[in-house]
C-alpha positions as CSV (number, residue, x, y, z in Angstrom):
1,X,-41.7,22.5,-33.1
2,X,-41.8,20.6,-29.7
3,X,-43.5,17.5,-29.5
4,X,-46.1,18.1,-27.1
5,X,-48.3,14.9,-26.1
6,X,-50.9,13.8,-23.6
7,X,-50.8,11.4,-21.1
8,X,-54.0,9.5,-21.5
9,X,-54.8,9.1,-18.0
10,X,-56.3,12.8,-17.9
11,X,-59.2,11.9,-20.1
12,X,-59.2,8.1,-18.7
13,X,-63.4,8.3,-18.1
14,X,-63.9,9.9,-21.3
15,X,-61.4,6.9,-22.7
16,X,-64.0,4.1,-21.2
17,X,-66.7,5.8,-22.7
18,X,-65.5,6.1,-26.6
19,X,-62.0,4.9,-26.9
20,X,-61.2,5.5,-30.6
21,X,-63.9,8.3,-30.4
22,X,-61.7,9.9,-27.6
23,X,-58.3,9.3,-29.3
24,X,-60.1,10.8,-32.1
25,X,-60.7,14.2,-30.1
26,X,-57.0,14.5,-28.9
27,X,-55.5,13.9,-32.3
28,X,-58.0,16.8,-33.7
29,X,-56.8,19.3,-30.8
30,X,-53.5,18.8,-32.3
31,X,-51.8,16.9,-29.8
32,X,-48.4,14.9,-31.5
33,X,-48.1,11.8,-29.0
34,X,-49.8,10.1,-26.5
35,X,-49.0,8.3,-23.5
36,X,-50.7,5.2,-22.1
37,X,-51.7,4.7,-18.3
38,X,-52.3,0.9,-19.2
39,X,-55.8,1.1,-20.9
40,X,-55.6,-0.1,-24.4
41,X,-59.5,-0.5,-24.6
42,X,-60.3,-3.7,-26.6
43,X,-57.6,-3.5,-29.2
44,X,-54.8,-5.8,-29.8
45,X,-51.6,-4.0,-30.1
46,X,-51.7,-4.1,-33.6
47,X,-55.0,-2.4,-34.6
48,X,-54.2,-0.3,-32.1
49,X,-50.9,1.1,-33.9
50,X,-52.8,1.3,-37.0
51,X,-55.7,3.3,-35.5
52,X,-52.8,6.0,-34.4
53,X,-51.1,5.9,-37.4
54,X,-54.4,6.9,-39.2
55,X,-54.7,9.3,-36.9
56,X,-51.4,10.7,-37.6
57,X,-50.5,10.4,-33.5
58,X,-47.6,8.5,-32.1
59,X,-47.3,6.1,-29.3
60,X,-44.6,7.9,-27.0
61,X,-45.1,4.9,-24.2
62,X,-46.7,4.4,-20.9
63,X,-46.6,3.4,-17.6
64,X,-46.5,-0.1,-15.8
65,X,-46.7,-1.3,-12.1
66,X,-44.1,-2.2,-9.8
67,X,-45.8,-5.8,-9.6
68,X,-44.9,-6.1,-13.3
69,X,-41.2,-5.6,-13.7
70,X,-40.7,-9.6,-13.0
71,X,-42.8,-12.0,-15.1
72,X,-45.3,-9.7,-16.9
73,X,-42.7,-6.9,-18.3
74,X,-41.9,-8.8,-21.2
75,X,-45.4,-8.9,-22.7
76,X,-45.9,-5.3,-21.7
77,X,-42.1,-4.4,-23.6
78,X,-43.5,-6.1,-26.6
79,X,-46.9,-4.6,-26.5
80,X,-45.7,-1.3,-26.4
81,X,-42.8,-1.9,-29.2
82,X,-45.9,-3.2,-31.5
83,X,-47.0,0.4,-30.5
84,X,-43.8,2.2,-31.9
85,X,-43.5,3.3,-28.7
86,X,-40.1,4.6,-27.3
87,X,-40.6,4.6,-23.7
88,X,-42.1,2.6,-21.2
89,X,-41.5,3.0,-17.3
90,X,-42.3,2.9,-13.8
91,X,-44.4,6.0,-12.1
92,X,-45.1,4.7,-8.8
93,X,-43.9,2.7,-6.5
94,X,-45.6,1.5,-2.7
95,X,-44.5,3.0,0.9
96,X,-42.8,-0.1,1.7
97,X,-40.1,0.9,-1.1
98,X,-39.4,4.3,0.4
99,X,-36.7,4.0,2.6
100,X,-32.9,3.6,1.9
101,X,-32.9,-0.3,1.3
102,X,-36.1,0.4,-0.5
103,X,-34.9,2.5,-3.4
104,X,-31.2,0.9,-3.9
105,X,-33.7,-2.9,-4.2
106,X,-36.3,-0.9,-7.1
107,X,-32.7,0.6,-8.5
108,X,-31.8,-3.2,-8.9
109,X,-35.5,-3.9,-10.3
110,X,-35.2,-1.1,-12.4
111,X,-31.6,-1.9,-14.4
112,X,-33.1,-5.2,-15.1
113,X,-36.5,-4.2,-16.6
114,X,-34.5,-1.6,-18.5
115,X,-32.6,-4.4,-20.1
116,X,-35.4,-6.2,-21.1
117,X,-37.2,-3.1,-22.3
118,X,-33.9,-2.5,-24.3
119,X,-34.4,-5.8,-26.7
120,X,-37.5,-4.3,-27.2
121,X,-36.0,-1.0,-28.2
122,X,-37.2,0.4,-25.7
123,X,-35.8,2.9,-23.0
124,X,-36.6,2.4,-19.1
125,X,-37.8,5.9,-17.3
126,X,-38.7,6.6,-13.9
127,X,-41.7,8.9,-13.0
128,X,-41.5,11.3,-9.7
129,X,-44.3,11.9,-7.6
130,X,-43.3,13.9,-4.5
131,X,-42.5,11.5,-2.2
132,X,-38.8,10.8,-3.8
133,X,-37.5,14.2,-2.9
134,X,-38.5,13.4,1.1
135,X,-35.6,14.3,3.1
136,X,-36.5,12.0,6.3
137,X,-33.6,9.6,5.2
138,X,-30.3,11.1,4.4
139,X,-30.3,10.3,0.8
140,X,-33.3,11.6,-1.4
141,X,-35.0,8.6,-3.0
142,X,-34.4,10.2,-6.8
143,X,-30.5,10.9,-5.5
144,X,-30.3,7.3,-5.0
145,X,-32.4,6.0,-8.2
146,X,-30.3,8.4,-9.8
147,X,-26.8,6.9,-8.3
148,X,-28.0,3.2,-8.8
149,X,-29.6,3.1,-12.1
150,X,-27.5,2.3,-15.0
151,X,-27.2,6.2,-16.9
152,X,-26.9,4.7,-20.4
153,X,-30.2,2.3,-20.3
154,X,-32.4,4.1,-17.1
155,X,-33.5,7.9,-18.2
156,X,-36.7,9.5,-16.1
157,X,-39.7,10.9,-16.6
158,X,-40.0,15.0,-14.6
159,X,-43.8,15.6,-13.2
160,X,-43.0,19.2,-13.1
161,X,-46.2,19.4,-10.9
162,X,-45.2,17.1,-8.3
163,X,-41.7,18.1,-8.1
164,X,-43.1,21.7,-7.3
165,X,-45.4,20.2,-5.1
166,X,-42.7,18.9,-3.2
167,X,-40.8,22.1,-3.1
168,X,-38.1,21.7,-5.7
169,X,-37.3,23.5,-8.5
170,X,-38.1,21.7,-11.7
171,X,-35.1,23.6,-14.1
172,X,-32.6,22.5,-11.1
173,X,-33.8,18.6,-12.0
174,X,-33.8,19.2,-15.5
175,X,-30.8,20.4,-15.3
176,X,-29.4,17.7,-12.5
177,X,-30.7,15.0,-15.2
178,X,-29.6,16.5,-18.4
179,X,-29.2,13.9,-20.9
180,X,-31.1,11.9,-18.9
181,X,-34.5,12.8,-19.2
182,X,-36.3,12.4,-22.6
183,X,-39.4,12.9,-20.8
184,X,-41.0,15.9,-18.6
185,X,-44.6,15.8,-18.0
186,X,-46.4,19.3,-18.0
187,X,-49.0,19.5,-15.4
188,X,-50.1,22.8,-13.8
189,X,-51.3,23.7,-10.1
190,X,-53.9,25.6,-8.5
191,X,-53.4,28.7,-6.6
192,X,-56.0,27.8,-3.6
193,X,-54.6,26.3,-0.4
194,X,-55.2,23.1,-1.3
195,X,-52.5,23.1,-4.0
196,X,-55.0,20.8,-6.8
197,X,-54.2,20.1,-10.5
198,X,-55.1,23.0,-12.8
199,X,-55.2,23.4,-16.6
200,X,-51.8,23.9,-18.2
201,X,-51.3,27.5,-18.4
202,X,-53.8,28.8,-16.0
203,X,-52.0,28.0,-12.9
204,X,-49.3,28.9,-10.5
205,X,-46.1,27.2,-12.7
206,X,-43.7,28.9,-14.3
207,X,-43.6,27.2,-17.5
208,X,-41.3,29.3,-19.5
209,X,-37.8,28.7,-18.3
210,X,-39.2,24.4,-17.8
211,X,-39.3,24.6,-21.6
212,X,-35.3,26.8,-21.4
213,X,-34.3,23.8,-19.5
214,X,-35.9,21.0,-20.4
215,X,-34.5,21.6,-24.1
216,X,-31.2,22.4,-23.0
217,X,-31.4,19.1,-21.4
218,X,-32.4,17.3,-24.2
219,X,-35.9,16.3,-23.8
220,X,-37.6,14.9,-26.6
221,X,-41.5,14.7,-25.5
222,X,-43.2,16.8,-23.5
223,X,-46.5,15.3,-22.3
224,X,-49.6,17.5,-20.9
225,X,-51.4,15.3,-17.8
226,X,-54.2,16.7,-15.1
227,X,-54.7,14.1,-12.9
228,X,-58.3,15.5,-11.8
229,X,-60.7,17.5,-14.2
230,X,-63.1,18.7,-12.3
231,X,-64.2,21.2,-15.7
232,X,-64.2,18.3,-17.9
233,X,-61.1,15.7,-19.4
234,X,-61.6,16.6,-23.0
235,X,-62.3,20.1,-22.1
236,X,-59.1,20.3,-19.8
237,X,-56.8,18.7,-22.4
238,X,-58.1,21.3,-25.0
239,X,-57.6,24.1,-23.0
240,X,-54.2,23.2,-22.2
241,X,-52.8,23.0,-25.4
242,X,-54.8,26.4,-26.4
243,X,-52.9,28.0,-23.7
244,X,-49.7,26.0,-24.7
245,X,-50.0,27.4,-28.4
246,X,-51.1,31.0,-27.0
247,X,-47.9,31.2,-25.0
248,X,-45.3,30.1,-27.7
249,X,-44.6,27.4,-26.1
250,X,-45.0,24.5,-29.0
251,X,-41.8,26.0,-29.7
């Protein structure tokens, strides 16, 4: 079977709510893994891995903030390697780093935390929005993260969404970043004009050939996320991995 996890930031107001009522909920729709947007509620790192190890639901990572890849990262390496996590990386970065200069100085940034995350056992990923595959400048931003990031220690993170969004092909990524991207994050998109997030499986994206290539290129989590649920979080993330298991695709 694949693992198939969810990013926690789709159900984040459900989370502030009940959070060990709401972890609860996505362990029972089945979901393997989950994947922290920085909210650990009110439990130390410990109890926290013991509550998802009763649940029987991994810690796949999370994501930090550019601000915290000096000082801060080491705390948040450790805290996530309490966790069992295997990941932990960056998914967004400010205007100011999106020019030329701008991604070669977060490529720099990024090989360091990567190090650090590495004494952690941890790897370093990237996460794409759209903005990295803007063609103003002659070099892509994710051509040149992907240029100036050290292969062995930096892997990414492909928002199949966003990459869509941005009019690329998600299996020409994949398979641009084969062995290189342990991580793909399955997010769907509405068919209105306005091109909005949509439950996985009832959208516009071709899932079937993401999962072809995103095997083939060795990715070891794949991680359901809807940014906006305008139906309901827990609702959404149910749905989606109904639709997942209706399809075939939790392999």
């Amino acid at each position: 079977m694949r693992n198939i996890g969810l990013q926690l930031y789709t159900v984040r107001h459900t989370l502030a709510k009940d959070f060990l009522g709401t972890l609860r909920e996505v362990a029972a729709i089945g979901y393997r893994g989950v994947e922290f947007a920085g909210d650990f509620g009110s439990y130390a790192p410990r109890a926290l891995r013991t509550i998802l190890d009763d649940l029987g639901i991994a810690a796949i990572g999370g994501h930090c903030l550019i601000e915290q890849l000096n000082g801060a990262f080491e705390r948040i390496a450790e805290t996530y390697a309490i966790l069992g996590a295997r990941y932990v990386g960056l998914a967004w970065v400010p205007a100011s780093y999106r020019n030329e200069d701008g991604w070669k100085c977060l490529a720099a940034q990024i090989n360091q935390a990567a190090l650090t995350a590495s004494r952690y056992g941890l790897t370093f990923f990237y996460h794409n929005h759209d903005f990295e595959f803007d063609t103003k400048s002659k070099q892509r931003g994710l051509d040149l993260l992907v240029a100036h990031t050290d292969p062995e220690h930096v892997k990414f993170e492909l928002d199949v969404y966003w990459a869509t969004y941005a009019g690329e092909a998600p299996i020409v990524w994949l398979n641009k970043l084969a062995g290189r991207v342990p991580l793909v994050h399955l997010k769907d998109m509405s068919s209105t004009p306005d091109r909005t997030f949509e439950i996985l499986g009832e959208g516009i994206i071709n899932f079937e050939p993401v999962f072809a290539a995103g095997d083939a290129a060795g990715v070891v989590w794949y991680v359901a996320e809807q940014d906006e649920c305008p139906k309901g979080e827990l609702h959404s993330a149910r749905r989606s991995y109904e639709n997942l298991a209706r399809r075939g695709w939790l392999g």
